[in-house]
C-alpha positions in Angstrom: -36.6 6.8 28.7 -36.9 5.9 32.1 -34.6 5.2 34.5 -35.6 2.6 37.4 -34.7 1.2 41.0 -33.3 -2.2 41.1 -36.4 -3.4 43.2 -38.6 -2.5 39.9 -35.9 -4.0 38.1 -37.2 -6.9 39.7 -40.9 -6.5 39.4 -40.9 -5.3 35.7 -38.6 -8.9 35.0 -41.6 -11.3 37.0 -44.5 -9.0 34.9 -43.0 -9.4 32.1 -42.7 -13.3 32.7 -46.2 -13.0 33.9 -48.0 -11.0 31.5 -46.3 -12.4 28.1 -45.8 -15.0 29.4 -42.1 -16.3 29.4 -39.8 -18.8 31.1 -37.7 -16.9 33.2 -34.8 -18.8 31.6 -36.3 -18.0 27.8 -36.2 -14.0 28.9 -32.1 -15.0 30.7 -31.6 -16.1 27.1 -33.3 -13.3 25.4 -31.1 -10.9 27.2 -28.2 -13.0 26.6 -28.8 -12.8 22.9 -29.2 -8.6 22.7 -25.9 -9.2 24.8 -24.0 -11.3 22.5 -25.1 -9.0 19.3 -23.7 -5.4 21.2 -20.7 -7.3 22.2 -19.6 -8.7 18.6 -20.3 -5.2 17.3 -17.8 -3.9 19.8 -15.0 -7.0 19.3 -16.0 -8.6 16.0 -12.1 -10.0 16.1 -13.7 -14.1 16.9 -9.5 -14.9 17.3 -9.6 -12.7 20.8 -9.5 -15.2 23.5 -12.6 -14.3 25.9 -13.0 -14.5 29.8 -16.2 -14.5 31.1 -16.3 -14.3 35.4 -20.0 -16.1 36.5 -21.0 -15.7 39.7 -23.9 -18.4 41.0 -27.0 -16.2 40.3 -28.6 -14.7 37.5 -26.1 -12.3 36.4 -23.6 -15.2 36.1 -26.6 -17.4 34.4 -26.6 -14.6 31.9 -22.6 -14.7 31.8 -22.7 -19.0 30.9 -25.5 -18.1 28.1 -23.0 -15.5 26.6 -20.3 -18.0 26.4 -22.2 -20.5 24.5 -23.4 -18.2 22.3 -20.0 -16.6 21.7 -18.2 -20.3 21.5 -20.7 -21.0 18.4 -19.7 -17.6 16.6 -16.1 -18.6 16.9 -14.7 -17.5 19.6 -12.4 -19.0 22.1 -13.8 -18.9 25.5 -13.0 -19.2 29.0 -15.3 -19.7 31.5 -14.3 -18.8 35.0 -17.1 -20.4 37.7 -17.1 -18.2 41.3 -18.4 -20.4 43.6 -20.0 -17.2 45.4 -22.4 -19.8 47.1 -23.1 -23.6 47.2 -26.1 -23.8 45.3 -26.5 -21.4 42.0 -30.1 -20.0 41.1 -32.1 -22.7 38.8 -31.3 -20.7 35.3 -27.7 -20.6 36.3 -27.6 -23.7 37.1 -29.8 -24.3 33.7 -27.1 -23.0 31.6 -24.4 -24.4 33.1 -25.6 -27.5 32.0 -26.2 -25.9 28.6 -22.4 -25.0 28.2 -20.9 -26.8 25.5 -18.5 -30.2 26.7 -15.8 -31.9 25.8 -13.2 -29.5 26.4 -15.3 -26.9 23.6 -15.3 -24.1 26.7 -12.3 -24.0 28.7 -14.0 -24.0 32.4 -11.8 -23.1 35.6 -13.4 -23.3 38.8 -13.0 -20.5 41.3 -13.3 -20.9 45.0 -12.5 -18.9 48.3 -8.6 -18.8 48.1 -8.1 -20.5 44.8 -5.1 -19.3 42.9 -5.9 -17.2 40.0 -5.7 -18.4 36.6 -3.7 -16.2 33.8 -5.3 -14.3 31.6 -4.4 -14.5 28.0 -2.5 -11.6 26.2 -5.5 -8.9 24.4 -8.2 -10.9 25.7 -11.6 -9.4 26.4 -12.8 -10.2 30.0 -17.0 -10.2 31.1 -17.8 -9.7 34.0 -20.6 -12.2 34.9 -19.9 -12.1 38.7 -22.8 -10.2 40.5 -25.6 -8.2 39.2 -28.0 -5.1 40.0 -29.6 -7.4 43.1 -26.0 -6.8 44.8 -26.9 -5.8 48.4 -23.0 -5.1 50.4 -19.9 -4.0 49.1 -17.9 -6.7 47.4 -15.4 -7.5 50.2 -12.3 -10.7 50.4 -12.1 -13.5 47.7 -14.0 -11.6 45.3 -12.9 -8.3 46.1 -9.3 -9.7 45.1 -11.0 -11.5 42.2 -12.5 -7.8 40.6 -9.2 -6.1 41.5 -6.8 -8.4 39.4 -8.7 -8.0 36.6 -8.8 -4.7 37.0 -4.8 -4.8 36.9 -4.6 -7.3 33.8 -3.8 -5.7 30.4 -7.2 -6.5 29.5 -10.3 -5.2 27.9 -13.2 -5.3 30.0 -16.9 -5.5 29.6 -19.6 -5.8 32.2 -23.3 -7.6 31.8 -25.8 -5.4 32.7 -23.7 -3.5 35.4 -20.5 -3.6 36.8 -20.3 -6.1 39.7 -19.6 -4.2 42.7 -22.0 -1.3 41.8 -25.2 -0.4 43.3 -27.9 0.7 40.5 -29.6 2.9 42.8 -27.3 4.2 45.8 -23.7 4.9 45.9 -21.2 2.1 45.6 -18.5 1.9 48.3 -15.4 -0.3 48.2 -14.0 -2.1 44.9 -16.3 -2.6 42.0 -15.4 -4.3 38.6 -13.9 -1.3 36.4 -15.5 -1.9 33.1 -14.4 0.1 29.8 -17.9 -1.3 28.5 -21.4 -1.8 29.9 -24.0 -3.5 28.2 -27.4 -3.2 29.9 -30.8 -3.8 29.5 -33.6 -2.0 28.1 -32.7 1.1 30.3 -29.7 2.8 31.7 -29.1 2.2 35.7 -29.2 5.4 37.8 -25.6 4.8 38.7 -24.5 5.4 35.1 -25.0 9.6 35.4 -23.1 9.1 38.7 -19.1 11.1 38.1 -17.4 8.7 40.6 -18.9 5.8 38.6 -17.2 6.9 35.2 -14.1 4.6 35.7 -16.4 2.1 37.2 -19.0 1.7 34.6 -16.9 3.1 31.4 -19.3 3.6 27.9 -22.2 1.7 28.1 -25.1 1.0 25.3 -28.8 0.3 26.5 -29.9 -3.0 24.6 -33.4 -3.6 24.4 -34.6 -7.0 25.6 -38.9 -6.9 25.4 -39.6 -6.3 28.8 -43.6 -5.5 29.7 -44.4 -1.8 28.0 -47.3 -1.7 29.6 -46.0 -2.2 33.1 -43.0 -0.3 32.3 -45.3 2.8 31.4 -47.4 2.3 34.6 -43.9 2.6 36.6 -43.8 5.7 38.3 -39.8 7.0 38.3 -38.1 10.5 39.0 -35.3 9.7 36.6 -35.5 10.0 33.0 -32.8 9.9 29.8 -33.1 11.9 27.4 -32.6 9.8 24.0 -33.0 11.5 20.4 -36.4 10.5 20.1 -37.5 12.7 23.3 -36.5 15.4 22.0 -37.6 15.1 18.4 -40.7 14.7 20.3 -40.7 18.2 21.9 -39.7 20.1 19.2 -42.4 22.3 17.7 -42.1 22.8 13.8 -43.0 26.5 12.4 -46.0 27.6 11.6 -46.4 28.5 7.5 -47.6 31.9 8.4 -45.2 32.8 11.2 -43.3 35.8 11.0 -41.3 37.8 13.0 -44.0 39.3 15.4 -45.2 36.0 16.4 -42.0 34.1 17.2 -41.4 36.1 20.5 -39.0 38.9 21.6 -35.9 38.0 24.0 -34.4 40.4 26.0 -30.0 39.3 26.4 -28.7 41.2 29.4 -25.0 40.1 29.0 -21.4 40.9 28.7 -19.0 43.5 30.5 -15.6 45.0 29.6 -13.3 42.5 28.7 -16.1 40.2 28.1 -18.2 41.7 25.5 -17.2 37.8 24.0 -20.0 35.9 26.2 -22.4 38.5 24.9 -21.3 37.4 21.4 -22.0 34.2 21.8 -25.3 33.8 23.6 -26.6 36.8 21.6 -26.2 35.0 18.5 -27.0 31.3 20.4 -30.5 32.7 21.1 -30.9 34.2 17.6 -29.9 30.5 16.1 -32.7 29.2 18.6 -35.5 30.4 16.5 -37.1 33.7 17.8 -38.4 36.6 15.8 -36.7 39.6 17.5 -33.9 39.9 19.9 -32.3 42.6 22.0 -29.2 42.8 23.6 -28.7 45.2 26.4 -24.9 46.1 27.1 -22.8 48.8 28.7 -21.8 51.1 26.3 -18.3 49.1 25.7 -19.6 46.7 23.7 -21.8 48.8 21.2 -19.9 48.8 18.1 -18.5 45.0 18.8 -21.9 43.5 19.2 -23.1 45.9 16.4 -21.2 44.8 13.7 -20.7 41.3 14.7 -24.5 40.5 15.2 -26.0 42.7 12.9 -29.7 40.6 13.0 -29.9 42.1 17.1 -31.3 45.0 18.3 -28.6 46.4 20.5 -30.5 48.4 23.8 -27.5 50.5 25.8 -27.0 50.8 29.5 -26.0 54.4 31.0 -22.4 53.1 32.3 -19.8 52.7 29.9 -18.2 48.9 31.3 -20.6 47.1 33.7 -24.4 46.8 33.6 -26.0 49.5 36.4 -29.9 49.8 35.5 -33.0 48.0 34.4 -33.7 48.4 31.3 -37.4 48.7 30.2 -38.7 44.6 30.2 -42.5 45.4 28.7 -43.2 43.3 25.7 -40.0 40.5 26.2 -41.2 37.0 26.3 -38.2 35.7 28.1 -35.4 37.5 29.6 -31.5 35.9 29.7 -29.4 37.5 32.3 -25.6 36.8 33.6 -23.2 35.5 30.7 -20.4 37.7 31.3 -22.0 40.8 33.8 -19.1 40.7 36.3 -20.3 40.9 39.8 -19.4 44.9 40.6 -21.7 45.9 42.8 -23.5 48.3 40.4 -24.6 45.1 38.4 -25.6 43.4 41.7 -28.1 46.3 42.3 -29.3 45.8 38.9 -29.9 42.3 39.2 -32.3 42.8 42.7 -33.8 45.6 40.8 -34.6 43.3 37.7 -35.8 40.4 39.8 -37.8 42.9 42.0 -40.2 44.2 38.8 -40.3 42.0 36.0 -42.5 38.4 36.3 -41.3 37.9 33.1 -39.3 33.8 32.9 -36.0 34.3 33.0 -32.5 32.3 32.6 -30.1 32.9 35.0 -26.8 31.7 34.4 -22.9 32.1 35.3 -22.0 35.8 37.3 -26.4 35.9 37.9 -26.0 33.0 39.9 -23.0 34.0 41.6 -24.7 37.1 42.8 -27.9 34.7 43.8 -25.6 32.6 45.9 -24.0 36.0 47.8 -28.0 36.7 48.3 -29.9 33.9 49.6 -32.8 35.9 49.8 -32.9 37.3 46.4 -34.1 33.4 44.5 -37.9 34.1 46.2 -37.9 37.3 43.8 -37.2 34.7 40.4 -40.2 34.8 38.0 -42.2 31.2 38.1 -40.9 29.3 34.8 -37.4 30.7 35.0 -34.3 28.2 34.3 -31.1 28.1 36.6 -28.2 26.9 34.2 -25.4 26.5 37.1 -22.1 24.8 36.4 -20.9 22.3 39.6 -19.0 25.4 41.4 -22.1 27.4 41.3 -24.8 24.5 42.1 -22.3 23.9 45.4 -22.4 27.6 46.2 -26.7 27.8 46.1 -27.5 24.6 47.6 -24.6 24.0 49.9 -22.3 20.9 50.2 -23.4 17.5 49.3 -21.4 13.9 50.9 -21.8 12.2 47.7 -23.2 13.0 44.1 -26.2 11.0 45.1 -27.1 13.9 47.6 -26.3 16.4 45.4 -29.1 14.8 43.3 -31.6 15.4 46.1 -30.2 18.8 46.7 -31.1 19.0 43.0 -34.7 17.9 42.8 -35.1 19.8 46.2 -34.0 22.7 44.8 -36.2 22.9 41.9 -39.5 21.9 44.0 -39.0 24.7 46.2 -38.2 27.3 43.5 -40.7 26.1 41.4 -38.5 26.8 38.9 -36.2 24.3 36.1 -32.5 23.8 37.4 -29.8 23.1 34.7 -26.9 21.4 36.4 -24.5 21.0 33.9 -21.8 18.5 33.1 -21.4 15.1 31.2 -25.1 14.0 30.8 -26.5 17.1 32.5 -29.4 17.3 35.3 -32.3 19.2 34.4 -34.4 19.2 37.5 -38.1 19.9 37.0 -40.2 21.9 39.3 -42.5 18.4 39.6 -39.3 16.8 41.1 -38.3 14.3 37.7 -34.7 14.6 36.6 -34.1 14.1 32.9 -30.4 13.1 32.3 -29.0 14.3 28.8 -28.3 11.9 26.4 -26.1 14.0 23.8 -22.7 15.7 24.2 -19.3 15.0 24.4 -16.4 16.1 26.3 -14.7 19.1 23.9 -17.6 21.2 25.0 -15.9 21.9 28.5 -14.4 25.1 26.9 -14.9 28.4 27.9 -18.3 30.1 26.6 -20.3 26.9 25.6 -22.5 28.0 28.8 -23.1 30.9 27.3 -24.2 29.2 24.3 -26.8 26.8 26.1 -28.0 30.4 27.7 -29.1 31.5 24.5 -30.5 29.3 23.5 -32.8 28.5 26.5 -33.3 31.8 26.4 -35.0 31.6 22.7 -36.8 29.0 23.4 -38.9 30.1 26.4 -39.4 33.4 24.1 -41.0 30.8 21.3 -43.7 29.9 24.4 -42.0 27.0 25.3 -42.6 26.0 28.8 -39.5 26.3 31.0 -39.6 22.1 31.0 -39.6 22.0 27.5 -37.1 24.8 26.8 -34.5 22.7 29.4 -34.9 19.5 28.4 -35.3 20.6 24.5 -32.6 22.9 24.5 -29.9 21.0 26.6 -30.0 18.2 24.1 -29.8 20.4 21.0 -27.1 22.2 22.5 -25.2 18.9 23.2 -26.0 18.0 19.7 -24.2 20.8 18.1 -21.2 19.9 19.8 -21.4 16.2 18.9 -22.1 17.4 15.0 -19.1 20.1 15.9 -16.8 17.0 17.3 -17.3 15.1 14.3 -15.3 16.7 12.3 -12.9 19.0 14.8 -12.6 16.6 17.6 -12.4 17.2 21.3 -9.6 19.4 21.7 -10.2 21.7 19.0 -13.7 22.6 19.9 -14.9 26.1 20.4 -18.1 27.5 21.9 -18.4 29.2 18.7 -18.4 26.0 16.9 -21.6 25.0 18.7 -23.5 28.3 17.3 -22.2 27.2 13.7 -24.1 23.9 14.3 -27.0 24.7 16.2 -28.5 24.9 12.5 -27.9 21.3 11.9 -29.1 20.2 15.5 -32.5 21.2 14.8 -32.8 20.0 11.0 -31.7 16.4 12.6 -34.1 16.7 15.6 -37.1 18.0 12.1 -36.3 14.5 10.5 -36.3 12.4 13.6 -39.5 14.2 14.1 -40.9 13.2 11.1 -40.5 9.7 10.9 
């Protein structure tokens, strides 16, 4: 799914008007209608009183619609009119006129240095005030406006995007905080933003007919990742596969005291589909990894707690290095050596890349087609410091067109940056899967993918959303706080049979 700019915001709105064609106000009303239908799934209760804040534009056009649409379900509404400037836009101005009389919808009319009406107890408040054309911070009247209904006891839900928020840059001063945003046909690039969390709050992409054809002709870096995507990259078995032809990955993992991160991605990337896999470990973790993942082939390095050598990388479709190594200086010398004589695509993840970032040098010897999986700390120590998460977005795509190589920056809807410079947000996941070792997981199972001849794009992309999958098919029944990396192995299974029927319909 892509992810626009406001300004083609703009442009796919008048094509769409153009090409259909469509009033302007029919498409205001059309959105307002997708609107209306998210909203009474979310607060079905019609005895809730409702306030809706319109501004003079179309965002607030969209916000009048809503009330008369939510008046005739049931609901008691409140209409609160910001006279942000003398003269509304003609579909505002359109639907005002459309707002039921006769004292049906309560209407208060706000100006600069009105007093501010009460706001029933447990109502729902929209936010109707500005929209996604918002050029300046919110600042005076309207800045106090946003900021005492962000004090009220109130739920709050936001048309389209939070007033105060820029779609595309970041958003400075106060902002309406929404706990719900309802937007249209596609997510805003402000949405994947962290300071925006408490801003923006859960939001649900309705779909509202805009033009597909000009919509596909829209060139974007962004992209979300919805089910669909990756049901659509997923590659089902062969009938006459077997072992030899589902590729060979090579694990390089684990050290003493954490022969556990070898565990888990050893038996991630075994879950992940390929025929054969090895894990090479220091001589600590034999009998642990032995008997606990009896399906790998265990390959043994000469010192007894750290990895210290190379092992032999002939005949390994993909190579996963760094879950748990330890950063001795042994294993440091083992890493240059590794990166020094093997072109084979690697994934380089936790202690690899902390060793990278000591080594500034050492990321022109990475194979083409590799995949960087760094957490925040570790993007911050390889690209530097960033003013805003914005810049660390560039920093991102920078990153991964230099490399050429696929960068993993993971976190609630997690980057992957492509070597072309597109960033493809992840649309699965959930919050218990910040718990030690689900990195480890996701390295696994990258890991098996690229050895199934997945390209690196593919494998990210792919294998990020499975592996937030597993933990939403994990939370369903253990929650948040109980969640365990191990828990996302257990359910890997069930990731991909969802993603096989997806695929098939």
């Amino acid at each position: 799914m892509k992810i626009l700019s406001a300004q083609q915001t703009q442009a796919l709105d008048q094509a769409t008007m153009d090409q259909e064609p469509i009033r302007s106000l029919d498409l205001m009303e059309r959105a307002s209608l997708a609107f209306f239908r998210a909203f009474c799934r979310y607060y079905d209760d019609t005895g809730r009183s409702i306030v809706i804040l319109c501004g003079t534009g179309n965002n607030g056009g969209d916000g009048l619609a809503v009330a008369r649409l939510l008046h005739h379900a049931g609901y008691e509404v409140t209409v609160w009119l910001a006279r942000v400037s003398e003269q509304g836009s003609p579909d505002y101005t359109a639907n005002l006129k459309r707002l039921p009389r006769w004292n049906a919808v309560n209407v208060v009319t706000l100006e600069k240095g009105s007093p501010l009406p009460d706001i029933p107890k447990n109502a729902v408040v929209i936010d109707g005030l500005f929209g996604s054309g918002l050029n300046r911070p919110v600042a005076g009247y309207w800045a106090e406006v946003l900021t005492y209904l962000n004090e009220a006891p109130s739920q709050r839900v936001a048309i389209d995007i939070p007033s105060g928020v820029f779609a595309d840059k970041p958003s400075d001063g106060v902002s309406f905080r929404a706990d719900r945003t309802i937007t249209f046909e596609y997510p805003k690039l402000a949405f994947f933003i962290p300071e925006n969390e408490d801003r923006v709050g859960d939001w649900t992409v309705v779909p509202i007919g805009l033009h597909a054809p000009t919509l596909a002709a829209m060139d974007t870096p962004y992209y979300f990742t919805t089910e669909h995507d990756a049901a659509a990259l997923w590659r089902p078995r062969k009938r006459f596969a077997h072992k030899g032809t589902q590729g060979h990955a090579l694990m390089i993992c684990g050290s003493y005291g954490m022969i556990g991160a070898a565990i888990l991605s050893v038996r991630s990337c075994l879950r992940s589909g390929p025929g054969l896999v090895t894990a090479h470990l220091p001589t600590c973790g034999y009998q642990i990894v032995q008997s606990s993942v009896p399906e790998a082939i265990v390959s043994l390095d000469c010192h007894g707690y750290y990895w210290s050598e190379v092992p032999p990388t002939g005949g390994y479709a993909a190579i996963g290095v760094g879950c748990g190594i330890g950063q001795k200086a042994t294993t440091s010398d083992a890493l240059l050596g590794l990166l020094e004589t093997t072109d084979t695509p690697m994934v380089l993840d936790a202690d690899a890349l902390n060793l990278l970032a000591k080594h500034d040098d050492w990321m022109n010897y990475i194979p083409a087609g590799s995949i960087l999986t760094p957490h925040p700390g570790e993007f911050r120590r390889l690209a530097g410091s960033f003013d805003n998460h914005l810049d660390r977005l560039a920093n991102l795509r920078e990153l991964a067109r230099d490399k050429k190589c696929t960068f993993v920056l993971k976190g609630a809807f997690t980057a992957v940056a492509l070597p072309s410079g597109e960033i493809h947000f992840n649309g699965s996941g959930n919050p218990g899967m910040a718990t030690a070792g689900s990195g480890d997981v996701l390295t696994g199972l990258l890991t098996g993918l690229l050895a199934q001849g997945y390209s690196s794009e593919s494998a990210a992309i792919l294998g990020v959303y499975i592996h937030g999958l597993a933990g939403d098919l994990a939370a369903d029944h253990l929650g948040h706080e109980a969640l365990l990396a191990s828990d996302l192995v257990q359910n890997l299974g069930r990731a991909f049979y969802r993603l096989k029927q997806v695929h098939a319909t």
